[in-house]
Structures are given as structure tokens and as C-alpha cells.
C-alpha positions as CSV (number, residue, x, y, z in Angstrom):
1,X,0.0,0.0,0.0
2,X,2.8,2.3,0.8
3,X,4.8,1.7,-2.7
4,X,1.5,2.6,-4.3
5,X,1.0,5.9,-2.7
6,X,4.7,6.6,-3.1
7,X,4.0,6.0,-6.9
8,X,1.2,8.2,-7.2
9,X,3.1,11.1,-5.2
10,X,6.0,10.9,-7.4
11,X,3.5,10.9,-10.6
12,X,2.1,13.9,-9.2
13,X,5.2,15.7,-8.6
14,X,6.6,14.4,-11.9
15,X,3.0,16.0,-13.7
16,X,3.2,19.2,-12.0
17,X,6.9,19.9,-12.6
18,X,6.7,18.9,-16.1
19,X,3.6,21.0,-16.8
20,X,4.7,24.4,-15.1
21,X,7.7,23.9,-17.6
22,X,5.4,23.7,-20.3
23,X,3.8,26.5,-19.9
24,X,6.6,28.8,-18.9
25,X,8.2,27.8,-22.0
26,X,8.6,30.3,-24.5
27,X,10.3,31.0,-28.0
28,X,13.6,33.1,-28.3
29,X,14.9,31.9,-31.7
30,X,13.7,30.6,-34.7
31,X,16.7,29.3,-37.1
32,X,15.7,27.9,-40.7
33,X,18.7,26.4,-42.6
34,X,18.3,25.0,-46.1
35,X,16.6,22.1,-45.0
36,X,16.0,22.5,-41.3
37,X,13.9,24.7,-38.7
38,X,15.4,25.0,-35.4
39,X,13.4,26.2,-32.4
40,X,15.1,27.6,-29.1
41,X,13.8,28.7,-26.1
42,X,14.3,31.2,-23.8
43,X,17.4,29.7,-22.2
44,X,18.7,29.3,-25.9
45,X,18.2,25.4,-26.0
46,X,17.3,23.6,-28.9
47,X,14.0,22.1,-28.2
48,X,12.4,21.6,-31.6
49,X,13.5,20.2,-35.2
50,X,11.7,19.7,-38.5
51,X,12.4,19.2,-42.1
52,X,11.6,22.7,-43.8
53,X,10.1,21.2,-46.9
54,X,7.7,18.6,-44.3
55,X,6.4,21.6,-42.2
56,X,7.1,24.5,-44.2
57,X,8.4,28.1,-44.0
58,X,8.1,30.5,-40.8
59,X,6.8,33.8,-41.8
60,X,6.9,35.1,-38.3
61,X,7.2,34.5,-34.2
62,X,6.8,35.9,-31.2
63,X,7.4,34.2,-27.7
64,X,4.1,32.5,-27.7
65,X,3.5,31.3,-31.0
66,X,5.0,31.6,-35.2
67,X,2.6,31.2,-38.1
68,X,4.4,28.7,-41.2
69,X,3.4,29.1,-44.8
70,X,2.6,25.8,-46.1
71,X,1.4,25.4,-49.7
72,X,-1.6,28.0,-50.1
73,X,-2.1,28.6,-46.4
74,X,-0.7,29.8,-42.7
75,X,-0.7,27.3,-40.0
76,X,-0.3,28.9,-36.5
77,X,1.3,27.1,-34.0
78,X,1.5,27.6,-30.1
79,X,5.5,27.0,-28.3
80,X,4.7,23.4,-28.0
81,X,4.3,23.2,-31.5
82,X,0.8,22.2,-31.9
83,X,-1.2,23.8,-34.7
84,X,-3.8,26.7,-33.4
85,X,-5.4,27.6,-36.5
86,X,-5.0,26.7,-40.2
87,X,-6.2,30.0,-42.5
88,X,-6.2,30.7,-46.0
89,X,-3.2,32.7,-47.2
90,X,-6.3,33.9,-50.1
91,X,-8.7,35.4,-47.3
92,X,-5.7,36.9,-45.0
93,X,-3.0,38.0,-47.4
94,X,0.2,39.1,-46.6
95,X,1.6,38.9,-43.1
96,X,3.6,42.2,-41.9
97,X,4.3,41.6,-38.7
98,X,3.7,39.1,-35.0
99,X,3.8,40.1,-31.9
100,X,2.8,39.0,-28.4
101,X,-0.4,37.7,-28.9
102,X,-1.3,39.1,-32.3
103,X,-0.4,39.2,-36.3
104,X,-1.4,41.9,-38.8
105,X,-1.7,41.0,-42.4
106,X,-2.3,43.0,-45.1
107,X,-4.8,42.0,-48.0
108,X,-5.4,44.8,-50.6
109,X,-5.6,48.1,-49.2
110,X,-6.8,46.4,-45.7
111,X,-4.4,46.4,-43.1
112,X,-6.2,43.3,-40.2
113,X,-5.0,42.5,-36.7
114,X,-5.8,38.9,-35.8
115,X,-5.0,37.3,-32.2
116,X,-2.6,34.0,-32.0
117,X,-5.5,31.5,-32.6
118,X,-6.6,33.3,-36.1
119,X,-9.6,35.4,-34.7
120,X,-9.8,38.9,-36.9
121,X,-9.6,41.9,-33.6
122,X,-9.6,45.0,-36.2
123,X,-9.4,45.7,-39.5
124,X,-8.9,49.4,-40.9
């Protein structure tokens, strides 16, 4: 009875430690050779690598989440690299710039904020 509550404590405390790091995590760096994309965090660790032409090219990044350009459309991801959003690159255009929690795109003469998970904010 003892080993199995020893167990579960030390699941626990393994669970916990491992999601704080998680979500304190965030992105310092994003390095795209010819054929690689390297992702560091804010201690300048490596602590993600892809084939470019598998996941595609990073347009932008902030410290809580990059957008890639894959074929005809922008795939946002969060720092754990799990996709947010997928949008059309035809309905959000260009992407200027990513910051915090936000993009701004440009399509036309329409310049649009969106947050990180693809939600329009403004538009002017």
C-alpha cells in the first residue's frame, strides 16, 4: 500500500513539474537552414526540429506562437508546436508583422490584426 501511494506522489510531482515547464516555456529563436527549422527557447536550448520542406516556411514569431506558410495557407502554431489555426493565405494575405499575442496582415488596401489562434480583432 505504501509503494502505491509513493508511486502516485511521485507521478504527481513528476506531472506538475513537467507541466509548469510547459507553460513557462517560451520561443527566443527561430533558425531555418536550407533544410531544417530550429526552435530555441528562452534559455537558448534547442527544443524543436523539422524538415523545412515537411512543415514549411516560418513567416513570423513571437514568444508565444510563429505562423508557417505551407502550400496556399498559414498554419499557427503555439511553443509546443501544436497547430492553433490553419487560414487561408487567399482570405488573409500578406503577413507584416507578429507580436505577443497578435499578427497583422495585409490583403489589398486592408491592413487586419488577428490574435494568435486566427480570430480577426480589427481591420482598418
Amino acid at each position: 500500500m505504501q509503494r502505491l501511494l509513493l508511486c502516485l506522489i511521485a507521478f504527481f510531482l513528476v506531472t506538475s513539474v513537467t507541466g509548469q515547464s510547459n507553460q513557462s516555456k517560451s520561443i527566443s529563436y527561430i533558425e531555418m537552414t536550407s533544410t531544417w527549422i530550429h526552435i530555441y527557447d528562452e534559455s537558448g536550448k534547442r527544443y524543436y526540429t523539422d524538415d523545412r520542406a515537411r512543415f514549411g516556411d516560418v513567416v513570423g514569431y513571437s514568444s508565444s506562437f510563429f505562423i508557417v506558410k505551407r502550400g496556399s495557407f498559414y498554419v499557427l502554431y503555439d511553443v509546443n508546436i501544436r497547430p492553433l489555426n490553419t487560414l487561408s493565405i487567399s482570405n488573409v494575405g500578406e503577413i507584416l508583422s507578429v507580436t505577443g499575442d497578435t499578427f497583422t496582415a495585409r490583403k489589398l488596401s486592408f491592413v487586419t490584426t488577428y490574435d494568435k489562434t486566427g480570430k480577426r480583432l480589427y481591420t482598418r
